[in-house]
C-alpha positions in Angstrom: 91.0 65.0 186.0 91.6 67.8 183.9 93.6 70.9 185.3 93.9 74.4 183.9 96.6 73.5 181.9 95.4 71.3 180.5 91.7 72.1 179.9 90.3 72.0 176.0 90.4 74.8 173.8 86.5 75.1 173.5 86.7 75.7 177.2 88.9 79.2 176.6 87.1 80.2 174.1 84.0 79.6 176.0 85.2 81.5 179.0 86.8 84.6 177.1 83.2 84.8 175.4 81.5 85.0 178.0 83.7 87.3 179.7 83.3 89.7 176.6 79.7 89.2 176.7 79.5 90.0 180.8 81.6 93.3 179.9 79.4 94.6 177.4 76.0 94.0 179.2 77.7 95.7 182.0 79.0 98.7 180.0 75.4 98.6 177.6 73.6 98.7 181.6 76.0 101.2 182.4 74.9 103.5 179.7 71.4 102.8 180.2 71.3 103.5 183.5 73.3 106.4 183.9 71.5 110.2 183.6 74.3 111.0 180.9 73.5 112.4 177.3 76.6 112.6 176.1 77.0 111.8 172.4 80.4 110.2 172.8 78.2 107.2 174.8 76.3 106.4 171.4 79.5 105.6 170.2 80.6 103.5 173.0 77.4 101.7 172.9 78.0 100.8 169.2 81.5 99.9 169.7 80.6 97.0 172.4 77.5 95.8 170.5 80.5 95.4 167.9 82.3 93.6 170.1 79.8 91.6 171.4 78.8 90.3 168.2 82.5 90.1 166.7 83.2 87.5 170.2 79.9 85.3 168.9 80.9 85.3 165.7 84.5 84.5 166.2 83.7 81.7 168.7 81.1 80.6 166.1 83.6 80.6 163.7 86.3 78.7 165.9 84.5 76.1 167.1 83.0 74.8 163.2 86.7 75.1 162.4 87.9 73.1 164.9 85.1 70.7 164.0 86.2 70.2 160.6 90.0 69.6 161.5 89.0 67.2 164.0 86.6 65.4 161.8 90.3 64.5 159.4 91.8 62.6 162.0 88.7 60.3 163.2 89.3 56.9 162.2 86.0 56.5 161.0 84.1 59.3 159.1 80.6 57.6 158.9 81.1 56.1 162.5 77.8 58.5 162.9 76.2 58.6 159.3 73.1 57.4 158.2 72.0 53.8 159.2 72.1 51.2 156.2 68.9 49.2 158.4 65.4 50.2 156.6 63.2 51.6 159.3 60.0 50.0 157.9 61.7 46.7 158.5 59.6 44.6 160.9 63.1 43.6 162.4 64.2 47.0 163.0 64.8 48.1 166.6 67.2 51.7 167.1 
């Protein structure tokens, strides 16, 4: 059983996504919903649909990374490639 300490790093960077992604829809519902015209809140608006996007982009980013240093250490690269069986064969069964 996996603890907190112990949990895997896609798990963080799932969490701290969708913890940035919670606070912006909450500050972008914020904005839309409040009876203020101040110009300052166009700015804020485009600063958290910055951040928003920045937090996909870096968990994006991440997890492709993480794929391709983990992919170096599998004993097998082709454990998943293409099957060498032709699937026209009368024999064949997946």
């Amino acid at each position: 059983m996996l603890t907190g300490t112990d949990l895997p790093s896609w798990k963080y960077r799932r969490r701290a996504t969708f913890m940035v992604l919670y606070f912006g829809a909450g500050v972008l519902l914020y904005v839309l919903l409040s009876d203020d015209a101040r110009p300052v809140l166009d700015t804020v608006v485009l600063a958290v649909a910055g951040l928003m996007g920045a937090a996909l982009s870096v968990y994006t980013g991440a997890s492709a990374y993480q794929d391709v240093r983990l992919s170096r250490y599998r004993s097998d690269p082709y454990a998943y490639g293409p099957s060498t069986e032709a699937p026209y064969d009368p024999q064949f069964r997946p």
